[in-house]
PDB file as gemmi writes it, atoms N, CA and C in Angstrom:
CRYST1    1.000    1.000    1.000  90.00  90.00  90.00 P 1                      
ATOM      1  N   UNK A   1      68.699   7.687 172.102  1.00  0.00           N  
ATOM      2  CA  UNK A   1      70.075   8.061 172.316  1.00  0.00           C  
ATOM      3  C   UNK A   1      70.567   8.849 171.113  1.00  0.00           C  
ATOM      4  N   UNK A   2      71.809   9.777 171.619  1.00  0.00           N  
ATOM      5  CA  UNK A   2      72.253  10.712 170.211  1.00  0.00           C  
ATOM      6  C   UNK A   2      73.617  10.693 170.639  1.00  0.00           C  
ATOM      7  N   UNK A   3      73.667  10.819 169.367  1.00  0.00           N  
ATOM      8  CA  UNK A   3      75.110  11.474 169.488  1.00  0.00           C  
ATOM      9  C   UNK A   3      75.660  13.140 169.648  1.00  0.00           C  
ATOM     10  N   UNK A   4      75.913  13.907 170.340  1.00  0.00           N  
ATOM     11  CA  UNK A   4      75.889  15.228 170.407  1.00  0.00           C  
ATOM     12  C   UNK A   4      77.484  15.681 169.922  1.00  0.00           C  
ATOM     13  N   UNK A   5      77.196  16.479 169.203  1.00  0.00           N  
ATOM     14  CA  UNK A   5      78.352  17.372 168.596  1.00  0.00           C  
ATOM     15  C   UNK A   5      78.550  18.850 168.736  1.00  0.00           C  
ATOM     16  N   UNK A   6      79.022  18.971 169.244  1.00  0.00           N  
ATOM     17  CA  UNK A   6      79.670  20.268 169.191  1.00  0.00           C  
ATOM     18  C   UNK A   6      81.007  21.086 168.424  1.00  0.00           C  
ATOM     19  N   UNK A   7      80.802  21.935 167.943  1.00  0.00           N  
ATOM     20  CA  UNK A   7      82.055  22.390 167.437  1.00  0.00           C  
ATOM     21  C   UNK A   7      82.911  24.141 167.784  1.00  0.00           C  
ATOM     22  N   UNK A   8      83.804  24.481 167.869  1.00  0.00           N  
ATOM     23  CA  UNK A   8      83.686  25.505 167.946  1.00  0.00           C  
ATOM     24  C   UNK A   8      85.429  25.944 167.191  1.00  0.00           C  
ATOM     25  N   UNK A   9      85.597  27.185 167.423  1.00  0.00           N  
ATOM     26  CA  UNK A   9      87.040  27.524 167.160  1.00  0.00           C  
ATOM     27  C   UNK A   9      87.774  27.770 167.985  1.00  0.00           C  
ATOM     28  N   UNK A  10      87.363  27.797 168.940  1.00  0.00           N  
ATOM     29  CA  UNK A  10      88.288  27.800 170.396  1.00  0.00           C  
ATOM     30  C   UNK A  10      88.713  26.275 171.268  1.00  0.00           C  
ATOM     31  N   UNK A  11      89.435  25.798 171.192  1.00  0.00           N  
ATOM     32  CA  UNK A  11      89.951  24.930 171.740  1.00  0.00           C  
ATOM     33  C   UNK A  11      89.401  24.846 173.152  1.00  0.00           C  
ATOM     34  N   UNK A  12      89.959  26.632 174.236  1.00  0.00           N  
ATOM     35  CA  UNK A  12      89.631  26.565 174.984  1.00  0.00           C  
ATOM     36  C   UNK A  12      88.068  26.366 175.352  1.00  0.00           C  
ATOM     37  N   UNK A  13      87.239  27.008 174.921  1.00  0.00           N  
ATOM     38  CA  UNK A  13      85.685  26.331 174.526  1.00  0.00           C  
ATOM     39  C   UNK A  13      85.806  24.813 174.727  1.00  0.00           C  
ATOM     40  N   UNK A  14      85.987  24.505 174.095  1.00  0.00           N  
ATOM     41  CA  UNK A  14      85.632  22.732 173.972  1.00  0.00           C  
ATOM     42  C   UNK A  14      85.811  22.030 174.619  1.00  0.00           C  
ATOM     43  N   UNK A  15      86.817  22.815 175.587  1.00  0.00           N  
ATOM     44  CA  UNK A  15      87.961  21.728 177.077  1.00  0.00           C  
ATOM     45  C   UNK A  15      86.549  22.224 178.089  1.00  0.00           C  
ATOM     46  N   UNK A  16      86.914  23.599 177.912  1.00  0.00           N  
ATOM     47  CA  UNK A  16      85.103  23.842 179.017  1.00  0.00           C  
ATOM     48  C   UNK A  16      83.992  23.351 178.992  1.00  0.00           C  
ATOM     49  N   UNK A  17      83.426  22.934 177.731  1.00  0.00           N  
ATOM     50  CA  UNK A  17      81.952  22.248 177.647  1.00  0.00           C  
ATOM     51  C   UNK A  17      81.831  20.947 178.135  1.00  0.00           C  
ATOM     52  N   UNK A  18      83.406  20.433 177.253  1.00  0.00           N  
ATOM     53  CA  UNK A  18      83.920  18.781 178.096  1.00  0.00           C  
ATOM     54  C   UNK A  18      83.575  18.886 179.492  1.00  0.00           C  
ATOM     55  N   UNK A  19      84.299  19.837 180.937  1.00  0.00           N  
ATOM     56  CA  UNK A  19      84.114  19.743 181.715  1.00  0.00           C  
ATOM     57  C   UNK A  19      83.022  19.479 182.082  1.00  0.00           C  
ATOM     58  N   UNK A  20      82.388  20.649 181.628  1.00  0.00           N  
ATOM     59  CA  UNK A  20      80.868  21.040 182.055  1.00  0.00           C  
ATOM     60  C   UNK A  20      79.729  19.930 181.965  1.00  0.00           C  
ATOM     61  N   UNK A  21      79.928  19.073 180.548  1.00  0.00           N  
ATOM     62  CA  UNK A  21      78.822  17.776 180.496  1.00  0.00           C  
ATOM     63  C   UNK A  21      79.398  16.586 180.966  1.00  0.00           C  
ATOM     64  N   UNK A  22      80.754  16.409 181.438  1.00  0.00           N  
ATOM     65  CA  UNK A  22      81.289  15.604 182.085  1.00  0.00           C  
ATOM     66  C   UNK A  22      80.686  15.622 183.771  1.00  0.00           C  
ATOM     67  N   UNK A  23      81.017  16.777 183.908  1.00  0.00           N  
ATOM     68  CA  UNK A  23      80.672  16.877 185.643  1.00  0.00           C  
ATOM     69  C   UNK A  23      79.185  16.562 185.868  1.00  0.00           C  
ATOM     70  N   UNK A  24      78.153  17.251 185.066  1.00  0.00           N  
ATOM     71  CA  UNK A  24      77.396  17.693 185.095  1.00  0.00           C  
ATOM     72  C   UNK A  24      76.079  16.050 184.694  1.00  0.00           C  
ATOM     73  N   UNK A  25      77.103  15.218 184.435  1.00  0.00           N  
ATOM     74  CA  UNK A  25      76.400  13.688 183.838  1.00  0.00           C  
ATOM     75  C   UNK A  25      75.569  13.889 182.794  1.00  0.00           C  
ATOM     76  N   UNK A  26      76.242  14.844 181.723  1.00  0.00           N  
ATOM     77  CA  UNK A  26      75.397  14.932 180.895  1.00  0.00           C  
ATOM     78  C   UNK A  26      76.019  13.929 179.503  1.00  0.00           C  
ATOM     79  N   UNK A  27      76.749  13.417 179.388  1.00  0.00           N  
ATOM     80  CA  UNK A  27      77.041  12.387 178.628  1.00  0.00           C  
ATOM     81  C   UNK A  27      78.140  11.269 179.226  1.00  0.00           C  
ATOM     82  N   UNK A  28      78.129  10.198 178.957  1.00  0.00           N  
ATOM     83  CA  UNK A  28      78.434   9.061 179.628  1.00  0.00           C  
ATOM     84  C   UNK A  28      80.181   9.263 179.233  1.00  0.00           C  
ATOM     85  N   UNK A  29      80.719  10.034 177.475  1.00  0.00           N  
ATOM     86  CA  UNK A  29      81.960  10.013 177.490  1.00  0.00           C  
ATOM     87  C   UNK A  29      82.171  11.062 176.403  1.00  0.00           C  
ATOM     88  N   UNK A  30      83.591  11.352 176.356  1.00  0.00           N  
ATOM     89  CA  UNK A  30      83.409  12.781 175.567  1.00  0.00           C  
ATOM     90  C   UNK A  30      84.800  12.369 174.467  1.00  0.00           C  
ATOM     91  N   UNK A  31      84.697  12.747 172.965  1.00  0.00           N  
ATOM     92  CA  UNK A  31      85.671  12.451 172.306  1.00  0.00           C  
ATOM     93  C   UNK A  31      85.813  13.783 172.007  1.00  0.00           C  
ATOM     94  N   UNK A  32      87.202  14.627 172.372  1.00  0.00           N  
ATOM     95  CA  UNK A  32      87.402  15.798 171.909  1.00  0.00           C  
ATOM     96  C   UNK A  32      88.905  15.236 170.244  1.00  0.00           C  
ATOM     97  N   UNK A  33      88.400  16.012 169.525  1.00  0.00           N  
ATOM     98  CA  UNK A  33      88.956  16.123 168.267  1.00  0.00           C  
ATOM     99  C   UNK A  33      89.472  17.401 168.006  1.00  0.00           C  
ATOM    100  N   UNK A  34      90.836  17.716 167.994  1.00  0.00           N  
ATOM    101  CA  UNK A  34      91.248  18.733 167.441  1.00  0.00           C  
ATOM    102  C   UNK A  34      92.139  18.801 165.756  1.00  0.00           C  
ATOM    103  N   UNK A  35      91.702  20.091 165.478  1.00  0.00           N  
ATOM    104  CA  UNK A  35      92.674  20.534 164.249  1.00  0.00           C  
ATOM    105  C   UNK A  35      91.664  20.292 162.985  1.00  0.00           C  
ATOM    106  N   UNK A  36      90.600  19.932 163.340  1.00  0.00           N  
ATOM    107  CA  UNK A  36      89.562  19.749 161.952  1.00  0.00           C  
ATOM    108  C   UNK A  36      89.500  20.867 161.173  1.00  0.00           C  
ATOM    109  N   UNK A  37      89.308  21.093 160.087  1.00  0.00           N  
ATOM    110  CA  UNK A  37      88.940  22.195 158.942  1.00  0.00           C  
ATOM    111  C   UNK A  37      87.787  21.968 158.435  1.00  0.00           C  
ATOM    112  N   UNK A  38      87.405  23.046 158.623  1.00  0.00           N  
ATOM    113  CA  UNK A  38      85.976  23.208 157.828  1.00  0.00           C  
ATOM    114  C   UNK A  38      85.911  23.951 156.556  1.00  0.00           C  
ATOM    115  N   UNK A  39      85.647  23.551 155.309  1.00  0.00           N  
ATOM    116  CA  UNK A  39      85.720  24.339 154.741  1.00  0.00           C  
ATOM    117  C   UNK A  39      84.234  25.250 153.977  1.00  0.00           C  
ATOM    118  N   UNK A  40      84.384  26.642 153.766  1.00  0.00           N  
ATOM    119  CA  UNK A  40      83.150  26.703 153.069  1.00  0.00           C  
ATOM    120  C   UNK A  40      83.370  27.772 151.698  1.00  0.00           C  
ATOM    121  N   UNK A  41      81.863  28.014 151.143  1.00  0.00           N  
ATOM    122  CA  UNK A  41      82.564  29.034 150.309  1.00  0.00           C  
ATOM    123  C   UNK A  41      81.975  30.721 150.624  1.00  0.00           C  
ATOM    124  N   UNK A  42      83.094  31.732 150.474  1.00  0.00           N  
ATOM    125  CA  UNK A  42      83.149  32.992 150.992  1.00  0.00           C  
ATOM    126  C   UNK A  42      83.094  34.024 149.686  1.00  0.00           C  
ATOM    127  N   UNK A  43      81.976  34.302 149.336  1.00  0.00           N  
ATOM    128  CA  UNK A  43      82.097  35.620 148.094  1.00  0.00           C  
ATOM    129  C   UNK A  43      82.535  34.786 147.041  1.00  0.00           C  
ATOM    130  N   UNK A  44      82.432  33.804 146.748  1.00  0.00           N  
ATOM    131  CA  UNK A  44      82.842  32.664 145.657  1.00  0.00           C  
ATOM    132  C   UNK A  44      84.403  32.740 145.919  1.00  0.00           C  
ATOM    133  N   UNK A  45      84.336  32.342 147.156  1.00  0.00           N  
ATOM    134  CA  UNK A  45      85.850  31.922 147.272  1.00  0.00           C  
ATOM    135  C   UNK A  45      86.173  30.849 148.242  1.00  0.00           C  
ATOM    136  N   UNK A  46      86.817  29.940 148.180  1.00  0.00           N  
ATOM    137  CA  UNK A  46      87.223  28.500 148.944  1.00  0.00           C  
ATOM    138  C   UNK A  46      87.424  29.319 150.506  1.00  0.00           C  
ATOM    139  N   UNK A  47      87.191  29.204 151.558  1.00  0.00           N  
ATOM    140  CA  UNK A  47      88.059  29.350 152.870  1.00  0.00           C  
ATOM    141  C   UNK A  47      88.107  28.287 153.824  1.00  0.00           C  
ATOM    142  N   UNK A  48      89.052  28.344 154.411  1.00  0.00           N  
ATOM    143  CA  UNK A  48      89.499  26.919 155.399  1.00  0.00           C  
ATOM    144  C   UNK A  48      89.177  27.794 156.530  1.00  0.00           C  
ATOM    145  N   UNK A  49      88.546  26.870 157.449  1.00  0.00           N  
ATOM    146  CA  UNK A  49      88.873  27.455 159.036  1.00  0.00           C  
ATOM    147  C   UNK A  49      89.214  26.058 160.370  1.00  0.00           C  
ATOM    148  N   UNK A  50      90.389  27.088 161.242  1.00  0.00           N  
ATOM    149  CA  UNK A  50      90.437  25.567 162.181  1.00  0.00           C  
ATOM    150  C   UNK A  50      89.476  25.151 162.654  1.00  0.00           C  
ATOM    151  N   UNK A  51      88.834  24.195 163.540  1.00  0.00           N  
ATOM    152  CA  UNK A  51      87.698  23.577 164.047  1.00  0.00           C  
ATOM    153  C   UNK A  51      88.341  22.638 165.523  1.00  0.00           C  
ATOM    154  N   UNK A  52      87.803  22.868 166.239  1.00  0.00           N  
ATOM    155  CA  UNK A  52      87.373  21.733 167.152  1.00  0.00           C  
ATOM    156  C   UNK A  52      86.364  21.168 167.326  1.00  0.00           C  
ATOM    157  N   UNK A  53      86.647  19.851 167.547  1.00  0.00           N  
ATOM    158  CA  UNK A  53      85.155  19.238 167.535  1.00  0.00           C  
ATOM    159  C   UNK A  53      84.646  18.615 168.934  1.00  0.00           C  
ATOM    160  N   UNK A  54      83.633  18.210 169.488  1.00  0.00           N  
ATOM    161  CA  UNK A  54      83.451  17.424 170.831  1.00  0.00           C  
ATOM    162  C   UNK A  54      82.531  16.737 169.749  1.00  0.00           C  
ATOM    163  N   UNK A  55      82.678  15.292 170.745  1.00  0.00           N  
ATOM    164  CA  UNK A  55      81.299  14.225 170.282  1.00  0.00           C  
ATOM    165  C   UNK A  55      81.051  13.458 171.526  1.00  0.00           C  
ATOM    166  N   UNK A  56      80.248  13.174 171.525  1.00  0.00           N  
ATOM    167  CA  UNK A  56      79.692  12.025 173.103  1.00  0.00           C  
ATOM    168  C   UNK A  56      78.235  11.797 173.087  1.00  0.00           C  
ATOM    169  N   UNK A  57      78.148  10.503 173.845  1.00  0.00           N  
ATOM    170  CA  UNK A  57      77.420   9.867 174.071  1.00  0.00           C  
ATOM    171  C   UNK A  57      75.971  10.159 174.459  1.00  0.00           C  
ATOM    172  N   UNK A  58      74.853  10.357 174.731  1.00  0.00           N  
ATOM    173  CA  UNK A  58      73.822  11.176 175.693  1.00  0.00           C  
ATOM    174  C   UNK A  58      72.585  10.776 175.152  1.00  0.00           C  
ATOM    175  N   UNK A  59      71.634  11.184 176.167  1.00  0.00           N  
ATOM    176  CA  UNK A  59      69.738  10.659 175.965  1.00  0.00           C  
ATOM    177  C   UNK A  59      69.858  11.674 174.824  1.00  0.00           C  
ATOM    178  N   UNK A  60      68.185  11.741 174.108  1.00  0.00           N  
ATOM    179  CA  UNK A  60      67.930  12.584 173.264  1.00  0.00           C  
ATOM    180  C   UNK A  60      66.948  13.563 174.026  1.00  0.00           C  
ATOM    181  N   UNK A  61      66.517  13.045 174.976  1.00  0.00           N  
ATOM    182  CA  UNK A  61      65.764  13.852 176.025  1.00  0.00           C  
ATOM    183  C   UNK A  61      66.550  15.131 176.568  1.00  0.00           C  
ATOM    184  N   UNK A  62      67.846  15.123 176.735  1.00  0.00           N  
ATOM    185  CA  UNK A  62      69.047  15.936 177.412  1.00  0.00           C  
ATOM    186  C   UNK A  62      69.550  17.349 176.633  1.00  0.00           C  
ATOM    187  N   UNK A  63      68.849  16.918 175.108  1.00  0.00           N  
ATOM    188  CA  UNK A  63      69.689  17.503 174.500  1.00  0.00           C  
ATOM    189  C   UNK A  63      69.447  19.258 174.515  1.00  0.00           C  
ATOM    190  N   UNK A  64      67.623  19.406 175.197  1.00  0.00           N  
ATOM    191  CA  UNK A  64      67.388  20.807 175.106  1.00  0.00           C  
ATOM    192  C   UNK A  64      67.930  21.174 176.487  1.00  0.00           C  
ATOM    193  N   UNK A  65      68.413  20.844 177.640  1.00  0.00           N  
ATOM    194  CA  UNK A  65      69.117  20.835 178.469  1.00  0.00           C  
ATOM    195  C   UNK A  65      70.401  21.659 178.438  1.00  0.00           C  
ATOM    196  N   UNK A  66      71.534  20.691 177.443  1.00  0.00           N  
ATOM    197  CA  UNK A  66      72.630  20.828 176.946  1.00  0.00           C  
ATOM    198  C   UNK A  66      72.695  22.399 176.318  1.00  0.00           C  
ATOM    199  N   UNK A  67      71.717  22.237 175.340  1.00  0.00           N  
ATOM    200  CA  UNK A  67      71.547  23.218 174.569  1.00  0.00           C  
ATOM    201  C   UNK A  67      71.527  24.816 175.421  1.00  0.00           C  
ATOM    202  N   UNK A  68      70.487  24.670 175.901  1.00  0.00           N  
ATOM    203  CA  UNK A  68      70.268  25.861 176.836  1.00  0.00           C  
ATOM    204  C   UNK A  68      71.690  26.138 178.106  1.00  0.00           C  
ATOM    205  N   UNK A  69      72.059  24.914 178.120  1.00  0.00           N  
ATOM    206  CA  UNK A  69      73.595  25.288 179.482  1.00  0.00           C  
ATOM    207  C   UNK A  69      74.118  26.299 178.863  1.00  0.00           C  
ATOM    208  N   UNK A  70      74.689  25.858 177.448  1.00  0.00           N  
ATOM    209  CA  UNK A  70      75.496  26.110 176.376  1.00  0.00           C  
ATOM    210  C   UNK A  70      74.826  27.786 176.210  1.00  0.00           C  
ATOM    211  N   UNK A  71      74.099  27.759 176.187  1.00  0.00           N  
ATOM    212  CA  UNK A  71      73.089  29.391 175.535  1.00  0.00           C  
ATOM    213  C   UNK A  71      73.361  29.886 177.223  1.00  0.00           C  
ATOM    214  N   UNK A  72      73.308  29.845 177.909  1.00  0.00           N  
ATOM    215  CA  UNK A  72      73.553  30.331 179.115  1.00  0.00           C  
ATOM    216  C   UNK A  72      74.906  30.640 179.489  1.00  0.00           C  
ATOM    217  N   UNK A  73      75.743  29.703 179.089  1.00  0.00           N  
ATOM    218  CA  UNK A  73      77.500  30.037 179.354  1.00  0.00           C  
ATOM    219  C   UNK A  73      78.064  31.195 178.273  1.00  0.00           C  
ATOM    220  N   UNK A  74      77.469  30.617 177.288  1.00  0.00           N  
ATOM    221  CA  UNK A  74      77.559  31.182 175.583  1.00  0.00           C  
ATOM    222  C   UNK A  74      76.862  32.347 175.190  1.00  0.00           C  
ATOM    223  N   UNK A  75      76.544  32.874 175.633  1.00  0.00           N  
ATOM    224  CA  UNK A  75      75.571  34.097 174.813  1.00  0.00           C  
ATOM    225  C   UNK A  75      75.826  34.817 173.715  1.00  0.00           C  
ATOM    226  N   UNK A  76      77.495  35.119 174.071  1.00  0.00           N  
ATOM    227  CA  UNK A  76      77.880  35.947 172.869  1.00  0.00           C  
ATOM    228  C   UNK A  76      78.347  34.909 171.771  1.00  0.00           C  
ATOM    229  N   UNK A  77      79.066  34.045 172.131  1.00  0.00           N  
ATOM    230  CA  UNK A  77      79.935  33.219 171.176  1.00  0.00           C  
ATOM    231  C   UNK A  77      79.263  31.838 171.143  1.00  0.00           C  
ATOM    232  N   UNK A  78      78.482  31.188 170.723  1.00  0.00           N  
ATOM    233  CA  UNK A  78      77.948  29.632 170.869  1.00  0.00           C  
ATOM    234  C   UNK A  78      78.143  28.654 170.003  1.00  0.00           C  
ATOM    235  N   UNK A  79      78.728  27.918 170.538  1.00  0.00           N  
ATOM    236  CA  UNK A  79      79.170  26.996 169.627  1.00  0.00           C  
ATOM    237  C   UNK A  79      78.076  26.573 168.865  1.00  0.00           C  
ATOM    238  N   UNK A  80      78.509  26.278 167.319  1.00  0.00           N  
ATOM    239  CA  UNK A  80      77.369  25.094 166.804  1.00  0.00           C  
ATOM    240  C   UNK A  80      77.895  23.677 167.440  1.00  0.00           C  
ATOM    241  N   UNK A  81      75.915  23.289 167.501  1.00  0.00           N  
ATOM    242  CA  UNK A  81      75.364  22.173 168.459  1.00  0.00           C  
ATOM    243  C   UNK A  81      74.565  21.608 167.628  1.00  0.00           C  
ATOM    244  N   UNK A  82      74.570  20.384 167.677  1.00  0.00           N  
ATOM    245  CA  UNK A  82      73.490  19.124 167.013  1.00  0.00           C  
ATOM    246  C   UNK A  82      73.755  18.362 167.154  1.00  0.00           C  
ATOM    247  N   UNK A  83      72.821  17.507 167.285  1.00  0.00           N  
ATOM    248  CA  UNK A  83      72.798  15.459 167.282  1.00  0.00           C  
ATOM    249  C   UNK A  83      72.453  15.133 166.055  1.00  0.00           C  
ATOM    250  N   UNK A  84      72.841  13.795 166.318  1.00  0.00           N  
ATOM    251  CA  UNK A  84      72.749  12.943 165.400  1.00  0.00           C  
ATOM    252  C   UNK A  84      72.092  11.445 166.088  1.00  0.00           C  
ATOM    253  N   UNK A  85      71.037  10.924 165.501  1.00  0.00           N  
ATOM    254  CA  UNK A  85      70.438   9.654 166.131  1.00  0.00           C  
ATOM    255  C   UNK A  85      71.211   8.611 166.627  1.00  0.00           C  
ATOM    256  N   UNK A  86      71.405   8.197 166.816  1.00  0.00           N  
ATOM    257  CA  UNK A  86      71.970   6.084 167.363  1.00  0.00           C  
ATOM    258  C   UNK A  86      71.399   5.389 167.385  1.00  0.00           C  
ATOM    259  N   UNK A  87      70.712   4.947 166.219  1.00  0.00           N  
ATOM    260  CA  UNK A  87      69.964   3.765 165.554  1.00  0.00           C  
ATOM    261  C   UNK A  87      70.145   2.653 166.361  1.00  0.00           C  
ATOM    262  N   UNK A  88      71.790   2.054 166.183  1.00  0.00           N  
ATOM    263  CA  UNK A  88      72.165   0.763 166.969  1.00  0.00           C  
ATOM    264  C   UNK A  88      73.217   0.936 167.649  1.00  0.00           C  
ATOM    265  N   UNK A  89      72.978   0.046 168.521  1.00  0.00           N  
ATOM    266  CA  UNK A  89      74.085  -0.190 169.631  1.00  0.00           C  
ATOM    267  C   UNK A  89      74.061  -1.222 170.604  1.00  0.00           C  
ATOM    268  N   UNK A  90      75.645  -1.675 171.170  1.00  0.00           N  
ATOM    269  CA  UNK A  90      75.245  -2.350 171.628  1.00  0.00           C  
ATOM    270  C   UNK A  90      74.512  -2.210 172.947  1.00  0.00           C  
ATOM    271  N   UNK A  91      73.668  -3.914 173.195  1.00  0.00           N  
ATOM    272  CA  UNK A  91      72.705  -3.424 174.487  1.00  0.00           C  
ATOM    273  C   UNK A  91      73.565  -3.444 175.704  1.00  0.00           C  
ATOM    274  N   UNK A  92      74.885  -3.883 176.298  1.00  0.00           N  
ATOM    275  CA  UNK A  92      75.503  -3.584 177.336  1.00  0.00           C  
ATOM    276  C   UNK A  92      75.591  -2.113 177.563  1.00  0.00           C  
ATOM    277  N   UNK A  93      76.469  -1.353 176.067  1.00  0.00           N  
ATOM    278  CA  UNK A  93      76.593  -0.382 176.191  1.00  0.00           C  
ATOM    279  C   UNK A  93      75.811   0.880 176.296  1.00  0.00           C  
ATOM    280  N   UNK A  94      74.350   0.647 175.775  1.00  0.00           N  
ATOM    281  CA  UNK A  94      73.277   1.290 176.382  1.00  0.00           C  
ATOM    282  C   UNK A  94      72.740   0.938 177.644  1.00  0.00           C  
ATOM    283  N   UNK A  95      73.120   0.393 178.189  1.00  0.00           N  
ATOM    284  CA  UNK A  95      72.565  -0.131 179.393  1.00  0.00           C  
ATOM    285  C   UNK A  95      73.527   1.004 180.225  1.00  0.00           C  
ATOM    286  N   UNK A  96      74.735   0.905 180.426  1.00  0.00           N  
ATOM    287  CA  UNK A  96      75.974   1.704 180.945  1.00  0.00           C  
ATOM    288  C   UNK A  96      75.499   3.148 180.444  1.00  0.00           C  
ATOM    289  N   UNK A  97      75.213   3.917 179.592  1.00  0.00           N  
ATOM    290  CA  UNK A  97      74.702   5.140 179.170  1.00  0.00           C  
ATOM    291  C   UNK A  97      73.508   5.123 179.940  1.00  0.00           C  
ATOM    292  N   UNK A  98      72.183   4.289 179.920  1.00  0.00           N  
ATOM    293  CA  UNK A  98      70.948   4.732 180.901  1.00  0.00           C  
ATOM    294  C   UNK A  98      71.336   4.819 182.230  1.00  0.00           C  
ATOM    295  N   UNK A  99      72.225   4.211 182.974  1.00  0.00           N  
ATOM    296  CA  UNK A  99      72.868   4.196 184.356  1.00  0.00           C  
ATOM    297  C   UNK A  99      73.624   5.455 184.868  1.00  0.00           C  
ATOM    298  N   UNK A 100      74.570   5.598 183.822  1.00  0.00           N  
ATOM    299  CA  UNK A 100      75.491   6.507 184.117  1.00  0.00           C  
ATOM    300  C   UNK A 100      74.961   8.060 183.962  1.00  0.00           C  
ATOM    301  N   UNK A 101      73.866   8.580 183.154  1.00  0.00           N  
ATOM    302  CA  UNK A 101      73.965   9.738 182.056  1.00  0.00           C  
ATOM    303  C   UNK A 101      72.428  10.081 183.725  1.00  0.00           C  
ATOM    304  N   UNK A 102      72.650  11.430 183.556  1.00  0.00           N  
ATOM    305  CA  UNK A 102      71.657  11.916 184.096  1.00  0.00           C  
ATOM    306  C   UNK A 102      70.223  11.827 184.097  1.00  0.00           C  
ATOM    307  N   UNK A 103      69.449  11.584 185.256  1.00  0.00           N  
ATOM    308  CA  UNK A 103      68.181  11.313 185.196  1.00  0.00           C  
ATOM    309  C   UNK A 103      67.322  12.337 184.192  1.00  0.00           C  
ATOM    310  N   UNK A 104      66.361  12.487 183.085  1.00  0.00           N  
ATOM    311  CA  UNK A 104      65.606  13.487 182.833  1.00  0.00           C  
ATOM    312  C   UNK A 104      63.733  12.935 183.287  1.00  0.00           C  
TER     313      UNK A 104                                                      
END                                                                             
């Protein structure tokens, strides 16, 4: 199991991908986060940028799946995408994620 993240600068982006792995049973639940800042450095200079974030639930099997939807909707503009493992959890609640989340 992973945790999948997505981020992008479009709000509207993020409400779409929600849809898309929602409908699509590609993660069991979706936490959209807005107004994050990212910051990095530009020509040796500080810059802020807004951020949205998605996070949710999903196999780790799914994730080249996801990935490729995303590269398919996305071509020009793609959000950054990555997981992160899920070491522990509880076993009800993985149980409800193997049920719910799409067969691979």
């Amino acid at each position: 199991m992973i945790q999948l993240r997505v981020s992008s600068k479009s709000e509207k982006q993020i409400l779409e991908i929600a849809e898309l792995l929602i409908k699509g049973h590609y993660a069991i639940d979706l936490n959209l986060l807005p107004n994050h800042k990212r910051v990095t450095l530009e020509n040796g200079k500080i810059a802020y940028h807004d951020l949205f974030l998605l996070t949710g639930k999903t196999k780790g099997l799914l994730f080249t799946a996801i990935d490729n939807l995303l590269n398919e909707k996305y071509p020009v503009d793609l959000p950054e995408i990555y997981s992160l493992p899920i070491v522990h959890m509880d076993w009800e609640q993985s149980k409800q994620l193997v049920q719910e989340i799409k067969q691979v």
